[in-house]
C-alpha positions, 0 to 999 in steps of 0.5 A: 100397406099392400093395395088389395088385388080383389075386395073379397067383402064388396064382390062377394057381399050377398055370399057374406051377408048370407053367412052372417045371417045364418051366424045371428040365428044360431046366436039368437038360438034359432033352432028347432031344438031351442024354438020348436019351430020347424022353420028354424030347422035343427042345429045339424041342419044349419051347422050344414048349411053354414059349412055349405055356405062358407065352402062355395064362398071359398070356391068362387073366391079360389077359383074366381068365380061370378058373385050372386050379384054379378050373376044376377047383373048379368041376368038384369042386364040381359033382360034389359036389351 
């Protein structure tokens, strides 16, 4: 078996996690069409925040862009000196 050059699932976790949780809301059918609750916002709504989402993963993974956990790392990091 090849040896993985970059583990997409652990660098980019936080993007992934995002992604998944969206997914669960929409197959527990938490949308204002379904809930009536204007918090889970309406199908079309999520549909594009889910594309949004799975887009700017796409990109930073092409283009080798920092994950929010490395964004923030560098933002504690800083902090700390």
């Amino acid at each position: 078996m090849p040896e993985k050059k970059i583990d997409i699932t652990q660098k980019y976790n936080r993007e992934i996690l995002e992604i998944k949780n969206k997914l669960n809301q929409l197959e527990q059918g938490r949308i204002y069409e379904l809930s009536r609750a204007q918090m889970d916002g309406y199908l079309a709504t999520n549909i594009g925040q889910l594309k949004r989402m799975i887009a700017e993963l796409i990109y930073k993974v092409e283009y080798g862009e920092e994950s929010i956990e490395d964004n923030l790392r560098d933002i504690f990091d800083k902090k700390s000196i």
